[in-house]
N, C-alpha and C positions, 0 to 999 in steps of 0.2 A: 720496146722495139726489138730489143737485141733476142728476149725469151720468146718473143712474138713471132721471128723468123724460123726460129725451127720446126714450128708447126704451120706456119701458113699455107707454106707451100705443098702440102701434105694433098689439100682437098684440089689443088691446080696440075697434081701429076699427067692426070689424063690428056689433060689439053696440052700440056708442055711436050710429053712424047710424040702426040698425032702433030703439033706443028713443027718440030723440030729434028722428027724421024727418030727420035733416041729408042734403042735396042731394052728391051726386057731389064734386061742386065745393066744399063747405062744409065736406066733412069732413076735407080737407086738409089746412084752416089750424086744424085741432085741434092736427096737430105745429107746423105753420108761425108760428100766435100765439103761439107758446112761442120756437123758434129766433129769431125775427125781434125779440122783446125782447132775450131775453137776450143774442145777439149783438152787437147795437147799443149797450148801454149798459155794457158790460163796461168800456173803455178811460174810459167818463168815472166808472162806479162808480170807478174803482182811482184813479185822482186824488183825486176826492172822498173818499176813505177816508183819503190821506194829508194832505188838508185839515182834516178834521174827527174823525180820530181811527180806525182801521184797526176795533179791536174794535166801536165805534159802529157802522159799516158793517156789519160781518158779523152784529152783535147784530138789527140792522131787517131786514138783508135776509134773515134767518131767520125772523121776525117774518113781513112780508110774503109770504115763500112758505108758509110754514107756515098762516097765514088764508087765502091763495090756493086753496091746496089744499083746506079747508074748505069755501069755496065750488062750489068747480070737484065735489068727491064729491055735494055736496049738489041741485047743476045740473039743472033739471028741462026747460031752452031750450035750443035751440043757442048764441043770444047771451048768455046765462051761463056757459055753461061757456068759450064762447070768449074773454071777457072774463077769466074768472079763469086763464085758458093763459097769457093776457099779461101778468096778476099773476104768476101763478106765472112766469116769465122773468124779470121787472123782481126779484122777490125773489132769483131767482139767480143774475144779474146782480153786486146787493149784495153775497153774501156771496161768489160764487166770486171776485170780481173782487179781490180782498183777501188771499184764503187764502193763496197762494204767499208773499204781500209779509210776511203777519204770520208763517210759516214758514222765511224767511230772516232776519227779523228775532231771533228767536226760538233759532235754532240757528246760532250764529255759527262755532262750530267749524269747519274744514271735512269733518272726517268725518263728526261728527251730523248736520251738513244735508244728506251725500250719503244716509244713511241713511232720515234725515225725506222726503227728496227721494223716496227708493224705495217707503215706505211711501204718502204722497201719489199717485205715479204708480200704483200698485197700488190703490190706492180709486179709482181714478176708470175705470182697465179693468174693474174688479169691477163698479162701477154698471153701465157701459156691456154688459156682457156675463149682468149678472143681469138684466137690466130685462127682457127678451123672455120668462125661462123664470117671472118671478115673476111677470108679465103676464098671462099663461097659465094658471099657476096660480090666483091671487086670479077673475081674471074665470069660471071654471070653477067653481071652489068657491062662489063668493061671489057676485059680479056685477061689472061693470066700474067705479061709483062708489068699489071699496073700493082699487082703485089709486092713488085721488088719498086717500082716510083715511088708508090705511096709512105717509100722511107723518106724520099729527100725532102720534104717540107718539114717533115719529123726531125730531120739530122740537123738540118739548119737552125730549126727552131730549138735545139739543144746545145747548140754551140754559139746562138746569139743570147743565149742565159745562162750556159757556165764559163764562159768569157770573163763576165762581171762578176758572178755567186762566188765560185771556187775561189778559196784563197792560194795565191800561189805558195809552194814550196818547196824548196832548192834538190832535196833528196841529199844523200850522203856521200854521192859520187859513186861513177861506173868503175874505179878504183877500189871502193870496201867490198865492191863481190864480182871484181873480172876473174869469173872462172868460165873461162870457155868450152871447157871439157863437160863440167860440169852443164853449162847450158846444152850441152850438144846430147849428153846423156838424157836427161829427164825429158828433153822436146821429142827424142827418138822413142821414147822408151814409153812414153804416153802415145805419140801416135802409135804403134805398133801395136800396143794392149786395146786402144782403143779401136782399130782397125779392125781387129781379130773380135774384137766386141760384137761388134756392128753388121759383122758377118755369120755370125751366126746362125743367124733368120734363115741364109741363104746354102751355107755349106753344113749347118745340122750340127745340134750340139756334140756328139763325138767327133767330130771334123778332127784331123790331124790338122789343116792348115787353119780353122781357124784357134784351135791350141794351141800351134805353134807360134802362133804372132804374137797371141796374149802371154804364151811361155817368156817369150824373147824379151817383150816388151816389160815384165816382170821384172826379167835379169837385170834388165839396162836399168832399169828402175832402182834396183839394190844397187848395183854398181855406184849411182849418183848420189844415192843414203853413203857410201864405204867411200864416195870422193870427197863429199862434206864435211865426214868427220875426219881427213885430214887435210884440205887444203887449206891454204893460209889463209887466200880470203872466199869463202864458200859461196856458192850462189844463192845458199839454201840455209842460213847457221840452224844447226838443229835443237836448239834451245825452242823452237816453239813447237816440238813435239815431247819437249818434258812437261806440256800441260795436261797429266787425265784426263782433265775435261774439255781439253781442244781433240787431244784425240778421241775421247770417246765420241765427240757429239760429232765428228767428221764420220766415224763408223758408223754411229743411227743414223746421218745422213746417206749415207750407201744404201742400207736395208730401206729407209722410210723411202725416198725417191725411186728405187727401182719399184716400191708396190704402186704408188701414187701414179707416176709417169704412164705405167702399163695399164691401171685402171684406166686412167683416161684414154689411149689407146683402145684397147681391147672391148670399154664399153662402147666405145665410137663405133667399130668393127662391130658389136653385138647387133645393136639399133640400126643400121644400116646396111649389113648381109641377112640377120634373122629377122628383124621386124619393122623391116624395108622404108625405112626413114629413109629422105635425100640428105645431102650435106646439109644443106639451110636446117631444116627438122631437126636433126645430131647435134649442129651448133647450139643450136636454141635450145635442146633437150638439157645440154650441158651447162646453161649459163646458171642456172641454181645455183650449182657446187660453188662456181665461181661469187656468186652474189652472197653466198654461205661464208666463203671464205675470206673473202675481203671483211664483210660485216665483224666476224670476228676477230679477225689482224686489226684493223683498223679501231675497232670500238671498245674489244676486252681484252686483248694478249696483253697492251702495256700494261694495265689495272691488275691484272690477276698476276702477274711476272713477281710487281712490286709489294703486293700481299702475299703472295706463296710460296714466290723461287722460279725460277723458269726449266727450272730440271722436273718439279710437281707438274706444273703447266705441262711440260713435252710429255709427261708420260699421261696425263688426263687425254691430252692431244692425241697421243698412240692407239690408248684404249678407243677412244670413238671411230678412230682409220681401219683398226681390228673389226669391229664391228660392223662397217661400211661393207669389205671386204667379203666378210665371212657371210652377210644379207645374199652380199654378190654370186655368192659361190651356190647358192641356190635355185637362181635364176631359172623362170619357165623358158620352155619352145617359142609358148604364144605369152609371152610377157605383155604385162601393162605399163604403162607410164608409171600412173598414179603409186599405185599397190609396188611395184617391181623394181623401181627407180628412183621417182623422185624420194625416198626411204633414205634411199642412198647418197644421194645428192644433198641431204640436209645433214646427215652423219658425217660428210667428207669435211666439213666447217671445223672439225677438228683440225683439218689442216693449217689454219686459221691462228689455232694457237701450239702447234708442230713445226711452223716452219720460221717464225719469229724468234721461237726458244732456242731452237737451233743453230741459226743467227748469231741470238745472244753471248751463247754458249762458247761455239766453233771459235767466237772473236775474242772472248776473255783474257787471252794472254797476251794479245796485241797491245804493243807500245806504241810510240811516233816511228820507233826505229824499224819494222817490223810489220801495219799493217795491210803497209798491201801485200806483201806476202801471205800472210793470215788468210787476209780475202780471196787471193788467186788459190790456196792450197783448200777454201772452203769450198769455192765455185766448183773447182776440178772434182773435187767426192762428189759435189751436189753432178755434174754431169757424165761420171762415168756408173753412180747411182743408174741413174735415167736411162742410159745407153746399154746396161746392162739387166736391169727389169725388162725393157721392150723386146729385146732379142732374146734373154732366155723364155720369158713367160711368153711372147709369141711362138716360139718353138713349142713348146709344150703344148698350145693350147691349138697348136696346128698337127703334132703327130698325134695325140687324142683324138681329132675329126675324122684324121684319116683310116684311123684306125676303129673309128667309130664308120666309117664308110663300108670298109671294108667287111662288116659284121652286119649290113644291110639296114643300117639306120639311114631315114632321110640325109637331106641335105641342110637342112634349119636340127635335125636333133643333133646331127654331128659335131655341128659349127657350135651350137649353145651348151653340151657336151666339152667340146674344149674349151670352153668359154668358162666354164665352171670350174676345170682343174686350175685354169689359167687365174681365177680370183682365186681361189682357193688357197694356191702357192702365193699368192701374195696377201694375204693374211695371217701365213705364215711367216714369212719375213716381217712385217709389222710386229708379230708375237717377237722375233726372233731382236726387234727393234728395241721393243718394251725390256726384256732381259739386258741387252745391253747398256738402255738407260737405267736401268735400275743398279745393277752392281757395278759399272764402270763410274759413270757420272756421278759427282759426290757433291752434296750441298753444301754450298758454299762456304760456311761456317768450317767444312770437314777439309775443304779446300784449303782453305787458308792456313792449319793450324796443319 
């Protein structure tokens, strides 16, 4: 539900500006008040969960998205609905920020959590990938308010089953990490980077201002690292960045998400300005990858993890997203399905076992004492990954068009033109992923000793 809401609302923009009057410019930060919470507060949710009790956390920030949503369907302003986009964020924030931490917690074995691990990573490809065609759907049948309803039966029924499931746990008190500077730095310093992100699309990669926010939000950033390592009690103790391979596999988390994230974008954008699919057609064009990727999270990431390593796995995983990508970056005018995509959509199933290992990996150093942190500082790479692929590689893939315009190409050669540097550069970053994983991540055996 939670990965579900960033995209649904994507195919409902139209309708929402013609009923609600929103400006060009206004109807932006419909997705952007949503990303821009939820982003920013993910790293200090997942501490605070381990302060004050992990189930607590995920119990309110259910709570909180689920009324968000309420309001947000109910919205009859722009500054209603935009307000409750930022509820809804701050809500799932709360709960995602926690998930992973109370799912390692929870499956301590190491097979059942590579298992747990599969299943998790295949929920959250499945939101990401249903959210456009159920978009589509509901605002057709229905109208576009019933996108943000169709949470509450979902929220209720998640919180009349983790009520009894969740085992409760006390946390170690808002005492072992009241630093309030310290929260005030990393919440400021993510919004502001993430602002400056997300803005990009719109002020152009050399933007001064949006440099300057990501500059800023940078600073505040290090500031919050130079507060940690001397406050008494840190918001943030930085012992769980002396793991290699929690940092490393949060960096290939960066590079893999921003190519994946903007794949799925930018081929939506191909199939639907070049070779004039409706939303419904695009959705449904897309469910492969996702039937791809579930099939392999769910049926081979755990088995293959526990025969090879899950560092072998993520880079077999990389190799097949490189390959996806680089298909991509060839793309005809007059493409086919068959021949031009579905290729691609069966190659992206590496995701499958990419995004499980990753998982596995990011979580390794997590204790009782520690994971929701772990988890909140996973989710945060995993979304400023994502927010950062869409806005740079749409940029790119939009000064190419125009630039291809300008030079007297059609209007389908410009757009699939950008559309090509646009995969291009993200199969570069995939390559840029694999190098990562390979010299930073060390098998485990190298781990330990």
């Amino acid at each position: 539900m939670i990965i579900l809401d960033g995209s649904i609302v994507t195919v409902a923009l139209p309708a929402i500006q013609s009923d609600l009057n929103f400006t060009s410019t206004g109807l932006s930060w419909v997705v952007n008040a949503y990303l821009i919470a939820f982003g920013s507060l993910l790293l200090l949710a997942g501490r605070l969960g381990d302060l004050i009790g992990r189930k607590r956390m995920f119990l309110a920030g259910t709570v909180v998205f689920t009324a968000a949503s309420l309001l947000a369907g109910a919205a009859q302003a722009p500054a209603v609905l935009l307000a409750a986009r930022f509820l809804q964020g701050v809500g799932s924030a709360m709960a995602a920020a926690v998930g992973l931490g109370i799912l390692v917690t929870l499956f301590a074995d190491p097979r059942e959590r590579a298992r747990a691990i599969g299943v998790f990573s295949f929920t959250g490809a499945a939101g990401a990938s249903i959210g456009q065609v159920l978009g589509g759907v509901l605002t057709d049948a229905l109208d576009w308010h019933w996108i943000f309803f169709i949470n509450l039966p979902i929220g209720a029924a998640v919180l009349a089953l983790a009520v009894p499931a969740l085992p409760a746990d006390r946390g170690a008190g808002v005492r072992a990490g009241a630093d309030v500077w310290g929260a005030v730095l990393i919440t400021a310093g993510l919004m502001a980077a993430i602002y400056g992100v997300v803005n990009i699309d719109a002020y152009g990669l050399g933007s001064w201002r949006a440099a300057g926010m990501i500059g800023a939000g940078l600073v505040l950033v290090a500031g919050f690292v130079v507060r940690q390592a001397r406050a008494r009690t840190p918001l943030m103790p930085l012992r769980i960045l002396r793991s290699r391979t929690v940092v490393g596999a949060n960096l290939t988390q960066v590079l893999t998400l921003a190519a994946m994230f903007a794949f799925q974008v930018l081929a939506a954008l191909y199939m639907q300005q070049v070779l004039g699919y409706g939303a419904l057609e695009t959705g449904l064009a897309m469910l492969p990858a996702a039937f791809m990727i579930g099939a392999v999270s769910l049926g081979a990431s755990a088995r293959l993890a526990a025969r090879f390593g899950e560092r072998r796995v993520l880079l077999a995983g990389l190799v097949l997203l490189a390959g996806a990508l680089g298909y991509l970056a060839r793309v005809p005018v007059q493409g086919q399905y068959v021949a031009d995509l579905l290729p691609v959509m069966l190659l992206i199933s590496g995701g499958g076992l990419v995004l499980p290992a990753l998982a596995g990996l990011g979580m390794s150093a997590a204790n009782e004492e520690d994971a929701g942190l772990a988890s909140g500082l996973f989710n945060t790479t995993q979304q400023i990954g994502m927010a950062l692929g869409v806005a740079v590689l749409s940029t790119l893939a939009a000064r190419r068009a125009n630039s291809a315009l300008g030079e007297g190409s059609s209007r389908a050669e410009a757009l699939t033109d950008g559309y090509r540097l646009a995969f291009g550069a993200g199969a570069v970053l995939i390559g840029a992923a694999i190098v990562v994983a390979w010299t930073v991540l060390r098998p485990a055996r190298a781990e330990r000793s």
